[in-house]
C-alpha positions as CSV (number, residue, x, y, z in Angstrom):
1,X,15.6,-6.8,15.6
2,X,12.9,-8.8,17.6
3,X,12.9,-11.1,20.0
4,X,9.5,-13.2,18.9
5,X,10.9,-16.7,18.6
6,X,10.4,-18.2,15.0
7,X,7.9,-21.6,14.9
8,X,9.0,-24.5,15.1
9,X,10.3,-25.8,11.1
10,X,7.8,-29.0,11.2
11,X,4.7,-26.8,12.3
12,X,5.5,-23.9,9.8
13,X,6.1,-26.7,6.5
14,X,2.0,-28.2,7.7
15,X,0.7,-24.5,7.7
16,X,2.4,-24.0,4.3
17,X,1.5,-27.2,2.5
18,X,-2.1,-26.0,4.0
19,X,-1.5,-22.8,2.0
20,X,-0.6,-24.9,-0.9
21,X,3.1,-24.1,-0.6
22,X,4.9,-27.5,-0.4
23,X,8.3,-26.1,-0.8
24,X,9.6,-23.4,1.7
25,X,9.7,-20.2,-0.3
26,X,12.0,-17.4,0.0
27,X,11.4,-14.1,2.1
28,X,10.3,-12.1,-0.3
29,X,7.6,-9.8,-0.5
30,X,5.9,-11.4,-3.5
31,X,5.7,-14.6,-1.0
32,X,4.3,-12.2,2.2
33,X,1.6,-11.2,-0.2
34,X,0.8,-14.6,-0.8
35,X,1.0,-16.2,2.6
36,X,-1.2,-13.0,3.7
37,X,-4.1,-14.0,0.5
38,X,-3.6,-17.7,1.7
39,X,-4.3,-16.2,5.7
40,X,-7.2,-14.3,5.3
41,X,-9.1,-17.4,2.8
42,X,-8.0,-20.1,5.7
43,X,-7.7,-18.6,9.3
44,X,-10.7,-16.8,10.3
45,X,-10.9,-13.8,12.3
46,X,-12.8,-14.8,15.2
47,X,-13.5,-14.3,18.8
48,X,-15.2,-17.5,19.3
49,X,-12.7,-19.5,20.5
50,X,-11.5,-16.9,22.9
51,X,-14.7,-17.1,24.8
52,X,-14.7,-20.5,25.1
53,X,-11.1,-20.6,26.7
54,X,-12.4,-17.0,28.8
55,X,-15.3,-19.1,30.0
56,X,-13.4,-22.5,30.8
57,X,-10.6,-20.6,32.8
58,X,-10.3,-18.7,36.2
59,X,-7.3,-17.1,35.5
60,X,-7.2,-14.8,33.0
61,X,-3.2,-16.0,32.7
62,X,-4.8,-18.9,31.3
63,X,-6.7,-17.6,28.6
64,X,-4.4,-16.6,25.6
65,X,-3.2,-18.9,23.1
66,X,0.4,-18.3,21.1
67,X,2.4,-19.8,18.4
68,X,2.5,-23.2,18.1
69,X,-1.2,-23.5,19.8
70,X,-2.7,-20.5,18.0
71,X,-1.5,-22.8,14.6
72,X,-2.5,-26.2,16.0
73,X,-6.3,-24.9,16.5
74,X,-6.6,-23.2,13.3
75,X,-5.0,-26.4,11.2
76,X,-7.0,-29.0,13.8
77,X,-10.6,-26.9,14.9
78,X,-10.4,-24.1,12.1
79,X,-10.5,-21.5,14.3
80,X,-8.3,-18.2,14.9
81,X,-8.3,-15.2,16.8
82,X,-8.4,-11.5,17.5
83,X,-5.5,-9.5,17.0
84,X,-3.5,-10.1,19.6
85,X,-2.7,-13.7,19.0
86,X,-3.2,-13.9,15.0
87,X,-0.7,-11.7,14.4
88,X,1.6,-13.1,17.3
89,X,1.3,-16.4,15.6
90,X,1.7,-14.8,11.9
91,X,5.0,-13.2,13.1
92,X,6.0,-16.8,14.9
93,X,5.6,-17.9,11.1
94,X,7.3,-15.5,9.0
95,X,10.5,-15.4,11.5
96,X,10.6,-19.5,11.1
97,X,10.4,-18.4,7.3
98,X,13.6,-15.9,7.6
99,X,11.2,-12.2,7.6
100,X,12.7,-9.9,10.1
101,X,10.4,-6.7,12.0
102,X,8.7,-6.8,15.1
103,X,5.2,-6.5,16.3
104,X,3.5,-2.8,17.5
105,X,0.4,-1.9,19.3
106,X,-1.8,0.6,18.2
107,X,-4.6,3.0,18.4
108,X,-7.9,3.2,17.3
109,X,-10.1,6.6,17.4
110,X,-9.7,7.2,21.1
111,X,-8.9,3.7,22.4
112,X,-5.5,4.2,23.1
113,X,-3.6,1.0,23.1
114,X,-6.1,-1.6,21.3
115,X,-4.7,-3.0,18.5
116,X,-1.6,-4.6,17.4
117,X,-0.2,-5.0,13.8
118,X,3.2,-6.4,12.3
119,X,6.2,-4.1,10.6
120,X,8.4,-6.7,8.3
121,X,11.7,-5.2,6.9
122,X,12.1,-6.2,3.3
123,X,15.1,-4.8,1.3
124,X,15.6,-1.9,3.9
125,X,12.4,-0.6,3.7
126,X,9.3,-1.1,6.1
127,X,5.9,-3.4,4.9
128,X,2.7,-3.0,7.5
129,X,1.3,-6.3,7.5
130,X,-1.8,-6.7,9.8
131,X,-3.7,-9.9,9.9
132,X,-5.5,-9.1,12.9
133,X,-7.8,-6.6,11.3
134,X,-7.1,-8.2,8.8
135,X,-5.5,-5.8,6.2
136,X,-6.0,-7.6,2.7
137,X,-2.7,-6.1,1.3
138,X,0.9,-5.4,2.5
139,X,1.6,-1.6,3.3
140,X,4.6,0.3,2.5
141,X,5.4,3.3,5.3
142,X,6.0,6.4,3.7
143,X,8.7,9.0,4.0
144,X,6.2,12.1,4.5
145,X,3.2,11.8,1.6
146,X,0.2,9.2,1.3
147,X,0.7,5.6,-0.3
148,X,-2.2,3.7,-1.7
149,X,-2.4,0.2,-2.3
150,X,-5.1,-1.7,-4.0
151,X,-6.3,-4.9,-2.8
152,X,-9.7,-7.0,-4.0
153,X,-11.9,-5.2,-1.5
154,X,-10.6,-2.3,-0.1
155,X,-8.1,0.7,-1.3
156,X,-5.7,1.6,1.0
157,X,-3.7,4.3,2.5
158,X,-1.1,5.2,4.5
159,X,-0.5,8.6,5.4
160,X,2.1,9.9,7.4
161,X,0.9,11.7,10.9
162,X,4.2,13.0,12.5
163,X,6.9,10.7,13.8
164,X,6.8,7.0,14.1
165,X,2.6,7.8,13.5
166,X,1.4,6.8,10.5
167,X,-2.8,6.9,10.0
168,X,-4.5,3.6,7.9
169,X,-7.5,3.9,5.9
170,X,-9.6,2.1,4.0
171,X,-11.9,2.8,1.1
172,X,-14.9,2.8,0.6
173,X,-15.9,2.1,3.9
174,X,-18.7,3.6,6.4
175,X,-15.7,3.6,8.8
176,X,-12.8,4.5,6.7
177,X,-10.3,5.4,9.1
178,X,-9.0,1.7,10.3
179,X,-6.3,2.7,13.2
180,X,-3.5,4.6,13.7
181,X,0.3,2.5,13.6
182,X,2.5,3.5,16.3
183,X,5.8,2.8,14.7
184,X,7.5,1.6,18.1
185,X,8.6,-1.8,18.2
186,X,6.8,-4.2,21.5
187,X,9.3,-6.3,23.3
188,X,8.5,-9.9,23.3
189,X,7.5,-9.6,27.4
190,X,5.5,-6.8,27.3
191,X,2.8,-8.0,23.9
192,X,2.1,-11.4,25.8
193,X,1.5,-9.3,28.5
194,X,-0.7,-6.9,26.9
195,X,-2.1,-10.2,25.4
196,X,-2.8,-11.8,28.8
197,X,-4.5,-8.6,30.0
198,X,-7.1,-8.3,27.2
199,X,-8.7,-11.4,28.9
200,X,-9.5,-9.4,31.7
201,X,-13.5,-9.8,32.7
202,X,-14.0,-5.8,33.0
203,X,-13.0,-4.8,29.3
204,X,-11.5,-7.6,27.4
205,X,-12.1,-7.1,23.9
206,X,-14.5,-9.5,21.9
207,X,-15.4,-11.2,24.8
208,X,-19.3,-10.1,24.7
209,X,-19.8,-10.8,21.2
210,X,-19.0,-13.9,18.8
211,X,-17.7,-12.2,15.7
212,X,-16.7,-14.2,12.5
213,X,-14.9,-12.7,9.9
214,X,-13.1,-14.8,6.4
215,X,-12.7,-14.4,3.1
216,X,-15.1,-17.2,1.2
217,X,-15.1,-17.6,-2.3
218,X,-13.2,-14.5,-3.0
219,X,-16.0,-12.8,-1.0
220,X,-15.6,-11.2,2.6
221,X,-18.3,-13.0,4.9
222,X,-18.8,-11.8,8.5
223,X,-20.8,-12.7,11.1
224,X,-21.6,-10.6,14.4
225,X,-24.3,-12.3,17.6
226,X,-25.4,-8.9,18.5
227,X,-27.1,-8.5,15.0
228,X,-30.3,-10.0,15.1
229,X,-32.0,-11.6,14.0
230,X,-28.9,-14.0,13.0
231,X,-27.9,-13.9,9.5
232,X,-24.6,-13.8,7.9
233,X,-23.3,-10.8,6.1
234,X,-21.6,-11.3,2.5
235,X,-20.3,-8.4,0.4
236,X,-20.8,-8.7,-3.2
237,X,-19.3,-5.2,-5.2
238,X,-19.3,-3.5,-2.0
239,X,-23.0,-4.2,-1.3
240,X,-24.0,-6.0,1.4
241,X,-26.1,-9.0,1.6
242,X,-27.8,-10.8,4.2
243,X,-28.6,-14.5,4.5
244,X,-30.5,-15.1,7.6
245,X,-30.0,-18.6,9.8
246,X,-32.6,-20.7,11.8
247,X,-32.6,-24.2,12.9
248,X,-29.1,-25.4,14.1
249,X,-27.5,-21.9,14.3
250,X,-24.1,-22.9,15.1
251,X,-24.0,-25.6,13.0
252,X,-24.7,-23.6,9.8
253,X,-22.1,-21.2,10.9
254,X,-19.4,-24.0,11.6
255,X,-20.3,-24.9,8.1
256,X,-19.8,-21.6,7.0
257,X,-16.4,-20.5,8.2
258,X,-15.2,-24.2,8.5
259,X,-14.7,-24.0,12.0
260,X,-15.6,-27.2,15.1
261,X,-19.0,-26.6,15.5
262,X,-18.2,-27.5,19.3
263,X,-16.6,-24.1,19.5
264,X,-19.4,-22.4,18.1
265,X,-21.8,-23.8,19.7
266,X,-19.5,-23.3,22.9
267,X,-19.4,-19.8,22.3
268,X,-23.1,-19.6,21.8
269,X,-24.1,-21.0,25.5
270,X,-21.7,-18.6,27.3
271,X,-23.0,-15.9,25.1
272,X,-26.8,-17.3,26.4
273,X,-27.8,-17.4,22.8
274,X,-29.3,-21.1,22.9
């Protein structure tokens, strides 16, 4: 079915025991919703990291990081990634842990293209799983009607567009409709490729803006540059709070999101924020 390669057995039991999974479970979909929980509370979703390695290379060839170094920053310097690469490296894992799919790219309003997501087969049916938004619950595709799926923060659904196209939403929300899956399956080739591309310097998404998103305490916590002044955003009930930061900015938000505060702050002096 795909042609990702699974990670490497010793690399996928740390990131487990990390999860607080010392045994290697079996592929089921009670242990993808848990692996997805353990995710989105451990790796953050961030484009921090990928500025720094934008700003320290030439090439652009250069840039992306996969599997095995996607996990080594994230269990080492606590970062992540953007969507390209977290769910590369999610699907790395959950092949290494016997889950067969393949990875899609997707659309979002009119940005054709933008966004990638994972389809896992489980008992001959289809589960969207998308840690690169992230999605805080695994998706069943529907035949024809709308699904909804709970989850702690959002309610989601997936209705059926027309063949292979399937639109996500996610409630409430100001922006309720999240993207729209292109059920197509992405060759190996082609998704590093598309990967490498989105570190071009005329377009490259997330690379003007550090953007931190994790969930902290059973809370989702974000943090954007381009709101000012800087503050971190925590949603409590669905209501939004803001706690603003002075002093050492990047060092509060390394605290934060438990991320190398050298990557922060890297991010912040290519940004010219400091």
């Amino acid at each position: 079915m795909t042609e990702t390669p699974p990670l490497d057995g010793a690399l996928a039991t740390r990131i487990l025991q990390r999860f607080g999974m010392p045994d290697r479970p079996q592929a089921t979909e009670s242990t993808l919703r848990y692996l997805l929980d353990r995710y989105t509370r451990i790796v953050p979703w961030e484009s921090a990291s990928r500025i720094v390695r934008r700003a320290k290379h030439d090439s652009q060839d250069d840039c992306p990081v996969f599997a095995e170094a996607f996990w080594e920053n994230a269990l080492e310097r606590g970062t992540g990634g953007t969507c390209y690469e977290s769910n590369y490296a999610f699907f790395s894992l959950l092949r290494g842990l016997g889950y067969d799919g393949y990875l899609t790219i997707n659309d979002m309003g009119t940005s054709i293209g933008c966004h990638s997501a994972i389809i896992i087969w489980l008992d001959g049916d289809k589960r969207l799983v998308d840690v690169g938004f992230p999605l805080h619950a695994v998706l069943p595709l529907p035949e024809r009607e709308t699904v909804a799926v709970a989850s702690p923060f959002f309610r989601y659904e997936v209705e059926f567009a027309e063949a292979n196209r399937y639109r996500i939403w996610r409630r409430p929300h100001p922006r309720d409709l999240t993207f729209t899956l292109v059920d197509e399956p992405v060759s190996d080739a082609d998704y590093r490729a598309t990967t490498v591309h989105d570190y071009r310097h005329d377009g490259g998404q997330f690379l003007s803006e550090i953007v931190i998103h994790k969930v902290i305490n059973e809370q989702l916590w974000r943090f954007n540059s381009d709101d000012l002044p800087p503050h971190v955003q925590v949603f409590v009930d669905g209501q939004r709070q803001n706690h603003y930061l002075d002093g050492d900015v990047a060092g509060r938000l390394a605290s934060t999101f438990d991320m190398d505060r050298v990557i922060v702050a890297g991010a912040m002096r290519a940004m010219g924020l400091t």
